[in-house]
FITORKOL-968675 format. One record per residue (C-alpha): residue in three letters; residue number from 1; x, y, z. Coordinates in steps of 0.25 Angstrom, whole numbers, plus 5000, padded with zeros to 4 digits. Layout:
+-----+-----+------+------+------+
|  aa |   i |   xx |   yy |   zz |
+-----+-----+------+------+------+
| ALA | NUM |    X |    Y |    Z |
...
+-----+-----+------+------+------+
//
This chain:
+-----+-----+------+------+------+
|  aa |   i |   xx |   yy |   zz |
+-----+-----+------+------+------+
| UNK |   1 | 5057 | 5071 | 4823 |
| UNK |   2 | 5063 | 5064 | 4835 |
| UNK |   3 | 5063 | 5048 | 4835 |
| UNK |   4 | 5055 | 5040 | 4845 |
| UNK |   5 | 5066 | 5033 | 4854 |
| UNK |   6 | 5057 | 5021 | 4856 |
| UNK |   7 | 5050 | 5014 | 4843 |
| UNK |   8 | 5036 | 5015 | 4844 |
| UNK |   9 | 5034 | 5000 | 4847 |
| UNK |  10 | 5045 | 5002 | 4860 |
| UNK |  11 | 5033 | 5014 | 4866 |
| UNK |  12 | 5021 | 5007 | 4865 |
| UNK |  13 | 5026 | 4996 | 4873 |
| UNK |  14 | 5033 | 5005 | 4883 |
| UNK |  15 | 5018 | 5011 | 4883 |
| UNK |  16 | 5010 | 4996 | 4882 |
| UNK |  17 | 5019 | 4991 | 4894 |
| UNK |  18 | 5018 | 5006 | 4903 |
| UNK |  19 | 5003 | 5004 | 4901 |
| UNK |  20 | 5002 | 4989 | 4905 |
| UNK |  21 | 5011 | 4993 | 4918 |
| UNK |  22 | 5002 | 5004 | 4922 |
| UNK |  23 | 4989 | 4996 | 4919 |
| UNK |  24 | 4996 | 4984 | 4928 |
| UNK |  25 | 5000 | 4992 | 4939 |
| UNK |  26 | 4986 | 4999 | 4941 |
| UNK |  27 | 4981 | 4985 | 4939 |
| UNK |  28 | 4970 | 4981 | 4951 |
| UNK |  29 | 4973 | 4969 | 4961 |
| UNK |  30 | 4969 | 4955 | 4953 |
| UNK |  31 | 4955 | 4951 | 4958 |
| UNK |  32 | 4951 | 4941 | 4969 |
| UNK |  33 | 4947 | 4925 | 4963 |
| UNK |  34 | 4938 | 4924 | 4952 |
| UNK |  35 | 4923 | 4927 | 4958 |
| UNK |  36 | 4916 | 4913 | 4963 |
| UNK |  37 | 4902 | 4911 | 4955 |
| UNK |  38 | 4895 | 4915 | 4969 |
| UNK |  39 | 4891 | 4929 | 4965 |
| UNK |  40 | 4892 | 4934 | 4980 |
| UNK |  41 | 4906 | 4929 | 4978 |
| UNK |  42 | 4908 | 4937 | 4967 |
| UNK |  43 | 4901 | 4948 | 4972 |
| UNK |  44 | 4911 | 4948 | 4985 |
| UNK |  45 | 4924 | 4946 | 4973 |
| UNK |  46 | 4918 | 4962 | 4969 |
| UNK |  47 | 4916 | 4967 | 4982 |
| UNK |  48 | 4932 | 4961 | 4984 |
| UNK |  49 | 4937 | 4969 | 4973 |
| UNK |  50 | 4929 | 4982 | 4976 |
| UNK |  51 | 4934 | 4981 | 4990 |
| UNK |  52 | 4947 | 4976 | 4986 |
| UNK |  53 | 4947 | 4967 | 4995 |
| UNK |  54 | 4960 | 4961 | 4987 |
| UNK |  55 | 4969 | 4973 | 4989 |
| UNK |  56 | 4971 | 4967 | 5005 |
| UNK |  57 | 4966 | 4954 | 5005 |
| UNK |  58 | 4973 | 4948 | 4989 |
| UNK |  59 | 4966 | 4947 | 4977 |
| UNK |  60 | 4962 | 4933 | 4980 |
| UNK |  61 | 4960 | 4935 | 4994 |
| UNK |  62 | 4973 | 4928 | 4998 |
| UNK |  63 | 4975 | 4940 | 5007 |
| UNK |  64 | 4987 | 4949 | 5009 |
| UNK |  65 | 4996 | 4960 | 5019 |
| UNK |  66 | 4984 | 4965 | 5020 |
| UNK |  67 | 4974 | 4957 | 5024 |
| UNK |  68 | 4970 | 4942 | 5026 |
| UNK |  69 | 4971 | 4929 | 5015 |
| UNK |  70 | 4953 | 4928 | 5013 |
| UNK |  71 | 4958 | 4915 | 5006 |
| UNK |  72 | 4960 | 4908 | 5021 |
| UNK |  73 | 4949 | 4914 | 5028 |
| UNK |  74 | 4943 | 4907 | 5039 |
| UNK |  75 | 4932 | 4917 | 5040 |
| UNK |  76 | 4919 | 4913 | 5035 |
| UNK |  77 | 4909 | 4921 | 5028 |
| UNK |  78 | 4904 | 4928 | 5043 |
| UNK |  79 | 4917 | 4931 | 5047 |
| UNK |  80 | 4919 | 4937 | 5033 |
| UNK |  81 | 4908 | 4945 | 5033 |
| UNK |  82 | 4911 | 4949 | 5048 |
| UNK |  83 | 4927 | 4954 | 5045 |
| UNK |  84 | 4919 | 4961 | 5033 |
| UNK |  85 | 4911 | 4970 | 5040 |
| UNK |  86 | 4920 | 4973 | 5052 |
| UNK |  87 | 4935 | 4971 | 5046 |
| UNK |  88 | 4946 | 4972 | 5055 |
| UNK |  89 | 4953 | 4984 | 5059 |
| UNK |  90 | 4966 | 4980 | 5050 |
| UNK |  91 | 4958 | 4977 | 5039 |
| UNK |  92 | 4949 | 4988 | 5042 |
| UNK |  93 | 4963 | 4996 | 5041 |
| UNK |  94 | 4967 | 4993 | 5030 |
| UNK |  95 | 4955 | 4995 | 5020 |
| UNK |  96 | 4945 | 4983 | 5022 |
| UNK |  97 | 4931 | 4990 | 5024 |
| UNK |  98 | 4919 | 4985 | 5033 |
| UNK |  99 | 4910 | 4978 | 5024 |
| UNK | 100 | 4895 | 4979 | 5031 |
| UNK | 101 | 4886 | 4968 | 5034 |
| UNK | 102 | 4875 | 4975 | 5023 |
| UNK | 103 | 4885 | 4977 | 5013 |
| UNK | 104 | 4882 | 4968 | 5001 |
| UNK | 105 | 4896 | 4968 | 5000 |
| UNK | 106 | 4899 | 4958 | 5013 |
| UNK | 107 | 4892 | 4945 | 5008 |
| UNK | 108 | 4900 | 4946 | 4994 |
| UNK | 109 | 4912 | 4949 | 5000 |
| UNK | 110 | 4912 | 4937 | 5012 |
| UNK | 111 | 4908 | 4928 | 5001 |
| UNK | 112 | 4920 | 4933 | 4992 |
| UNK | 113 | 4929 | 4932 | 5003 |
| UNK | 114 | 4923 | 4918 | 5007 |
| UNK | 115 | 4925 | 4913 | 4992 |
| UNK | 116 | 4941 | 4915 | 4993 |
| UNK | 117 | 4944 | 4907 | 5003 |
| UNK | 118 | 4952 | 4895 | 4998 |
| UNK | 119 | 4946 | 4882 | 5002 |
| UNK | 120 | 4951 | 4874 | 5013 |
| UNK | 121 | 4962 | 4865 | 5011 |
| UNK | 122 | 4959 | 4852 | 5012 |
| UNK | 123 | 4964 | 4845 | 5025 |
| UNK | 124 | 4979 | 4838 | 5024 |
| UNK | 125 | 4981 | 4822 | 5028 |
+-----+-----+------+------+------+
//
């Protein structure tokens, strides 16, 4: 009978720390801020995730290479919606879809993109 170079014990945490690496590398992108009460802003957090919005623009919306912080938009809700339905032709290019006027997806997300933005800072003396 051949003898086991490794005790037992010594294999199942090779084994316990291969698993919990493979689990960790196939591990999806964190999720954007916890969902406000406003249930169109948390319907636009699950259109966000479903589009992956956060692959381009940061799981918080803090932007990236990619594509623009959402955190300091000056857009308002219009404008939003406008850039949503006819997205430029670089965001365009590099994945973002057209998002229709009908869709019941474009009032969620405008509100979800609306809720991110970080409160203006308060002037200084």
């Amino acid at each position: 009978m051949k003898k086991s170079l490794l005790p037992p014990c010594c294999l199942l945490a090779i084994l316990f720390a291969a698993a919990c690496a493979v689990d960790h590398i196939s591990a999806p992108a964190a999720p954007p801020p916890t969902p406000a009460p406003d249930p169109l802003v948390a319907q636009g957090q699950a259109r966000w995730l479903a589009y992956k919005c956060y692959e381009c623009h940061g799981t918080r919306g803090e932007g990236t290479d990619d594509a623009p912080d959402l955190t300091g938009t000056r857009l308002d809700a219009d404008a939003v919606a406008l850039f949503l339905q006819r997205p430029s032709a670089h965001a365009r290019s590099i994945g973002m879809p057209s998002i229709p006027a009908g869709s019941p997806d474009l009032q969620p997300l405008v509100a979800f993109v609306l809720s991110l933005k970080s409160p203006p800072s308060p002037p200084q003396q």
